[in-house]
C-alpha positions as MATLAB code, in Angstrom:
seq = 'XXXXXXXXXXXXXXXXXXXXXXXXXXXXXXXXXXXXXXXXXXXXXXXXXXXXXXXXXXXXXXXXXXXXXXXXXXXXXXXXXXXXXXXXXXXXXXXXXXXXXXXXXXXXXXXXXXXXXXXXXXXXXXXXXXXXXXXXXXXXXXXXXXXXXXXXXXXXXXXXXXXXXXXXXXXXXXXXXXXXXXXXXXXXXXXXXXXXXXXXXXXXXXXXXXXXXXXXXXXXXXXXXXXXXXXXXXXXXXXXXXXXXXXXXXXXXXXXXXXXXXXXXXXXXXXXXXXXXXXXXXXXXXXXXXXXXXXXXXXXXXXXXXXXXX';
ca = [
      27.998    1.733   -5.815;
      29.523   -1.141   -4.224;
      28.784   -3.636   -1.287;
      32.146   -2.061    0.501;
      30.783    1.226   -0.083;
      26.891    1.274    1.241;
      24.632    4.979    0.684;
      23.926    5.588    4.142;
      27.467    5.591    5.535;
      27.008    9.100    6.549;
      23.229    9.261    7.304;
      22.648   11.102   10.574;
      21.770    8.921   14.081;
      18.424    8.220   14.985;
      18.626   10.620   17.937;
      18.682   13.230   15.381;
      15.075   12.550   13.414;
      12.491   14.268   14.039;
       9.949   12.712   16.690;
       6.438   13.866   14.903;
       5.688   15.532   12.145;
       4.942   19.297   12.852;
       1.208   19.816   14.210;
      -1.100   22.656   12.115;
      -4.373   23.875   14.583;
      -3.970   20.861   16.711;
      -3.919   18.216   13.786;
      -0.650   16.613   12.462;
       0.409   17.416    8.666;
       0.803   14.257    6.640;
       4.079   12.886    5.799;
       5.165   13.605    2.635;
       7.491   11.872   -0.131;
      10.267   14.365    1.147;
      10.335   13.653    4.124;
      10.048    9.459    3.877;
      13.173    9.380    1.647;
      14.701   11.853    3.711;
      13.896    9.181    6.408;
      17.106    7.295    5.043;
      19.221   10.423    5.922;
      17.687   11.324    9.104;
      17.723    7.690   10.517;
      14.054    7.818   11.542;
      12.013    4.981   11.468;
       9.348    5.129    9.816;
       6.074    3.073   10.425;
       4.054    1.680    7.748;
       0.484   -0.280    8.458;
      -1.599   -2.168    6.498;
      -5.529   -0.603    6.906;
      -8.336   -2.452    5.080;
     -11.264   -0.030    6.654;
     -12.508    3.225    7.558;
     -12.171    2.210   11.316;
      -8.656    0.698   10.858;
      -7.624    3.742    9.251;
      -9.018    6.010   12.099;
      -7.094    3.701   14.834;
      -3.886    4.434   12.706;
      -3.833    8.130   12.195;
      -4.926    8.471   16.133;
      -1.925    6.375   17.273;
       0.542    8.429   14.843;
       1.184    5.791   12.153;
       3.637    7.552    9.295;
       1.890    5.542    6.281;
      -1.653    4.011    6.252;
      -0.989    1.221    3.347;
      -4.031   -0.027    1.303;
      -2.946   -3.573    0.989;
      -4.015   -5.932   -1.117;
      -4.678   -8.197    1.899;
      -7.425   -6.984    2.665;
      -8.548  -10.065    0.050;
      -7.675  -11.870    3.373;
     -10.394   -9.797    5.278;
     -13.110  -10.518    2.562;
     -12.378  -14.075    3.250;
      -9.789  -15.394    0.779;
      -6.995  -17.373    0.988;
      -4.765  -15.350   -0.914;
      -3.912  -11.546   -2.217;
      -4.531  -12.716   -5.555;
      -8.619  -12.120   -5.944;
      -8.480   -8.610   -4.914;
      -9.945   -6.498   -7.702;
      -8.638   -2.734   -8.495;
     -12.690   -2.134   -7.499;
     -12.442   -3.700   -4.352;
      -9.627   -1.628   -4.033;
     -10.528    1.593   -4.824;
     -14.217    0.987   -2.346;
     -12.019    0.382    0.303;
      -9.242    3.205   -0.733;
     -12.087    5.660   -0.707;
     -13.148    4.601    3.175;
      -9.546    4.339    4.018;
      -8.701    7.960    3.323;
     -12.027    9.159    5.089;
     -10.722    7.928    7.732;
      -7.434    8.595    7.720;
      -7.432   12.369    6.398;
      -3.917   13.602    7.543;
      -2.055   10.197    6.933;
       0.026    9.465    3.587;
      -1.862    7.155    2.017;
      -0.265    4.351   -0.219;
      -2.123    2.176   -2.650;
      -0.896   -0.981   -3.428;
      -2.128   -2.318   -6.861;
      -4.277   -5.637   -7.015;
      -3.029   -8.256   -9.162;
      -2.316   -7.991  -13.008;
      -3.171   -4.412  -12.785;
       0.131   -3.281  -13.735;
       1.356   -6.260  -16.513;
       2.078   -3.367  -19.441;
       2.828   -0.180  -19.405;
      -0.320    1.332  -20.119;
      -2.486   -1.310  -17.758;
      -0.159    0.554  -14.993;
      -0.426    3.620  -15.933;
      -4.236    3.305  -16.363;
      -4.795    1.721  -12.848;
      -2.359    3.849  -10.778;
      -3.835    6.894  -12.224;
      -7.886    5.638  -11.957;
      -6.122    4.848   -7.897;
      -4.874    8.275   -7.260;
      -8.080   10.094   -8.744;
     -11.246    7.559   -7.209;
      -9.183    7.237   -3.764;
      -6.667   10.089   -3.312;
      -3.750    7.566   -2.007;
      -0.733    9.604   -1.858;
       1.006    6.710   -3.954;
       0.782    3.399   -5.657;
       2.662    0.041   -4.676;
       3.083   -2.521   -7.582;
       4.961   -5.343   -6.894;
       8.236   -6.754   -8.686;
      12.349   -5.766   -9.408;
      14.380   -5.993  -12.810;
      11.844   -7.254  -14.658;
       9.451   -4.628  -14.057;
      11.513   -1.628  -13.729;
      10.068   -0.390  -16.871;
       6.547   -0.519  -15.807;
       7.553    1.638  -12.456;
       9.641    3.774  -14.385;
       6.774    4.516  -16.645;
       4.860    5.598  -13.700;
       7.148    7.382  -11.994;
       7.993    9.847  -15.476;
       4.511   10.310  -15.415;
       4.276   11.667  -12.555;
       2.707    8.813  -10.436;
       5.023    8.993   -6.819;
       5.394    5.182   -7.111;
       7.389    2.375   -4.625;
       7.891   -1.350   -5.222;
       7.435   -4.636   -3.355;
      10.374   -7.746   -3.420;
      11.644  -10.719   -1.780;
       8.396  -12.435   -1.282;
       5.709  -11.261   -3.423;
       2.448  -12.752   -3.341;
       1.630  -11.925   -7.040;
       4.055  -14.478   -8.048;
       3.437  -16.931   -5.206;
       2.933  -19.850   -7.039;
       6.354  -19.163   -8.745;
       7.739  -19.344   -5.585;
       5.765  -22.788   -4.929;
       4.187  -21.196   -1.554;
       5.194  -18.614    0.981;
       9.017  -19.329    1.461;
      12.081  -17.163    1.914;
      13.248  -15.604   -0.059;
      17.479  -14.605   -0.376;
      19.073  -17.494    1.664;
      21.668  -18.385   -0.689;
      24.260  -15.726   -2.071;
      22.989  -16.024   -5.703;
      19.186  -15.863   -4.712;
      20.348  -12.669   -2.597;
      22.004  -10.946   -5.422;
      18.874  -10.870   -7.417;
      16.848   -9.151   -4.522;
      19.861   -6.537   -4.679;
      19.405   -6.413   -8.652;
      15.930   -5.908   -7.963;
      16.322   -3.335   -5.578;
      18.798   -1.138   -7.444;
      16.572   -1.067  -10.423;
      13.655   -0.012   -8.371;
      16.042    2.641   -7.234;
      17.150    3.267  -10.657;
      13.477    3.719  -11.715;
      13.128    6.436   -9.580;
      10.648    5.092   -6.753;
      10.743    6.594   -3.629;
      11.030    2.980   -1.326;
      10.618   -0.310   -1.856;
       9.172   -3.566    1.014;
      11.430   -6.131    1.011;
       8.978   -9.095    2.521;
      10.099  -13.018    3.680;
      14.004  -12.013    3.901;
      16.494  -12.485    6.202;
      17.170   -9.849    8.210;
      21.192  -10.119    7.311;
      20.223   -9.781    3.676;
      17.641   -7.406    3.969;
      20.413   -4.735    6.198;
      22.707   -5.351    4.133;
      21.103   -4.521    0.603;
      19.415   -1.804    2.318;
      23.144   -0.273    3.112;
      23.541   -0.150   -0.969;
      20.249    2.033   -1.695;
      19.868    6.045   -1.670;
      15.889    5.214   -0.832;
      14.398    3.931    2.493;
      13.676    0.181    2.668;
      10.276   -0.735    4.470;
      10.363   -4.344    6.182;
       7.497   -7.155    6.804;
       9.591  -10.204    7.742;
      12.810   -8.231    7.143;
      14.410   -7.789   10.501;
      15.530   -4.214   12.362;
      18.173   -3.392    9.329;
      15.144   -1.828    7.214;
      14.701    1.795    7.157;
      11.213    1.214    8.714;
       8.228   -1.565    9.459;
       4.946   -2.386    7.877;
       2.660   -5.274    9.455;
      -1.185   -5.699    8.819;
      -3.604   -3.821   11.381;
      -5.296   -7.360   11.952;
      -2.131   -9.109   12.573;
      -0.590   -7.273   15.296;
      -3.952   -6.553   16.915;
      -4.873  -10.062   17.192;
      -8.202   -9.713   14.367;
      -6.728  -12.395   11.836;
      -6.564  -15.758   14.488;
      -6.046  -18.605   11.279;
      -2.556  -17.890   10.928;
       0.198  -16.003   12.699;
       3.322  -14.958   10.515;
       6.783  -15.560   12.531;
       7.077  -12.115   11.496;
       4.306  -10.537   13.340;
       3.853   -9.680   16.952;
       0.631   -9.133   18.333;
       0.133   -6.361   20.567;
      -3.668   -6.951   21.357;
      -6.082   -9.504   21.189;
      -8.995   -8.204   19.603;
     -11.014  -11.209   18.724;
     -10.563  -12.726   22.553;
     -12.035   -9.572   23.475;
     -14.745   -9.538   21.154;
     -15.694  -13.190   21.267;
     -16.175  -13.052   25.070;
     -18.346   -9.867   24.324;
     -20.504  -11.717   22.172;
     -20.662  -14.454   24.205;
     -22.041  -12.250   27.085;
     -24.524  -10.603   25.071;
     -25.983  -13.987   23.655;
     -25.673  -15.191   27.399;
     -28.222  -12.048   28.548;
     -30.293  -12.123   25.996;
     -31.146  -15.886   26.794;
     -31.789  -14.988   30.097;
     -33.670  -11.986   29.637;
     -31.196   -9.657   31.585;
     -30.548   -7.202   28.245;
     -31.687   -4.690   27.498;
     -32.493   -3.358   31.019;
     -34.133   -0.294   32.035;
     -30.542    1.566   31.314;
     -30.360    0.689   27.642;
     -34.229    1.195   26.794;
     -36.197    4.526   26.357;
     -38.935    5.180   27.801;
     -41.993    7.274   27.255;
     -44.378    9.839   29.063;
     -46.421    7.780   31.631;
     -49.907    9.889   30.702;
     -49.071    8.995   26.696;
     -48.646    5.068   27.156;
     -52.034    5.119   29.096;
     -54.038    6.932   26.325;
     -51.725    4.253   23.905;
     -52.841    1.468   26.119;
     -56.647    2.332   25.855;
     -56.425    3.085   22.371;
     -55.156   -0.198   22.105;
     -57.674   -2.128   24.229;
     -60.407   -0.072   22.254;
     -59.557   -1.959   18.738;
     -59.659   -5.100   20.712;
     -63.532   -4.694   20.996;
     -64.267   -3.569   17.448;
];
């Protein structure tokens, strides 16, 4: 395949994809691995969001959310800096309350750092993933270099995507969070990369941190549907993190993410009201208390004063 000859020169418009997946007794089905690489024929969109919690993962499947991602950011919600100190057990506790909550959503696992550095590392964690959390599929991270390890996975029988352009496993390779794919050379690896993950036999691959020119333009090359964070409209479909775009996370905001809600505004100035009532003795009121049978409290009340003269 060539540059001058891109995959999806005869993929079918947008128009033509389906809106929603079909509905069975009033609940939707869950997308399958079908129908998100047929997503590259049809010209549908598909959304991707990254869900560290049970209640995250109910928000998503109620607003119609194609893929609830397990990411490895949810380090970031336990307080870390980084990706890097999530643990395949931190993982898999969270997995588990993910996909109670999100029942009828695919569910993919991305795995934690160094969980997938050989062959049979992978093919250990993706398959302890798939049993302890019942994600749909695993994410490792990486191109060329580890087509092996996804190919490995994929033969046995793991459904299995990858992650390039920026990935945070290698940050300090990188030396920080920089884009990735400005110059020609530096964007012919991310295509190298992405053809072997293709090769491999995933099913998609996240480009993350490159520009959007690059990132359409690779994606024209691939048979498989490219998921962007950072990546411009060319991708196949979107991911961002559930605390980004709702406003949770407030340290940092990526360029890449829009926020659609403020969620901690609206819960600070909760919590600010509730402290404020409290101090003034205004909650609880009668409304938020229970009460009790008027004859009851009076025996109560003389059973009390009773001790008081023993």
């Amino acid at each position: 395949m060539t540059i001058a000859e891109p995959a999806a020169k005869g993929a079918a418009k947008p128009s033509d994809a389906k809106a929603e997946p079909k509905k069975t007794d009033g609940k939707r089905d869950k997308r399958t691995i079908t129908e998100i690489r047929e997503s590259k024929k049809t010209g549908e969109k598909m959304v991707y969001m990254s869900v560290p919690d049970y209640t995250s993962a109910q928000w998503a499947e109620m607003a119609g959310v194609d893929v609830a991602v397990l990411g490895d950011s949810l380090a970031i919600a336990h307080g870390h800096r980084s990706t890097i100190p999530a643990t395949m057990d931190m993982m898999i506790m969270h997995g588990q309350a993910v996909r109670r909550g999100a029942p009828n959503t695919f569910m993919l696992g991305c795995m934690p750092y160094q969980s997938y550095h050989t062959v049979d590392r992978a093919l250990a964690s993706a398959s302890r993933f798939m049993q302890e959390t019942l994600c749909d599929a695993v994410k490792p991270q990486g191109g060329k270099s580890q087509a092996h390890i996804l190919k490995a996975l994929v033969d046995a029988g793991i459904p299995t995507a990858s992650h390039i352009g920026l990935t945070p496993h290698t940050i300090a390779m990188f030396g920080g969070f920089k884009i990735q794919g400005r110059t020609a050379d530096a964007a012919m690896k991310i295509l190298e990369d992405a053809l072997a993950i293709e090769d491999a036999g995933c099913f998609m691959l996240e480009f993350e941190a490159v520009p959007a020119k690059i990132a359409r333009l690779i994606s024209e090359q691939l048979m498989i549907p490219t998921i962007g964070i950072g990546a411009g409209a060319g991708c196949d479909g979107q991911i961002l993190l559930c605390y980004d775009l709702l406003g949770v996370f407030t340290d940092f905001k990526p360029k890449f993410s829009k926020r659609y809600a403020k969620l901690t505004e609206v819960a600070v100035n909760g919590i600010m009201q509730y402290v404020k009532e409290v101090k003034e003795g205004t909650f609880p009121d009668d409304d938020h208390s229970y009460t009790v049978n008027e004859a009851e409290y009076e025996k109560f009340a003389a059973l009390v004063a009773k001790r008081r003269q023993i």
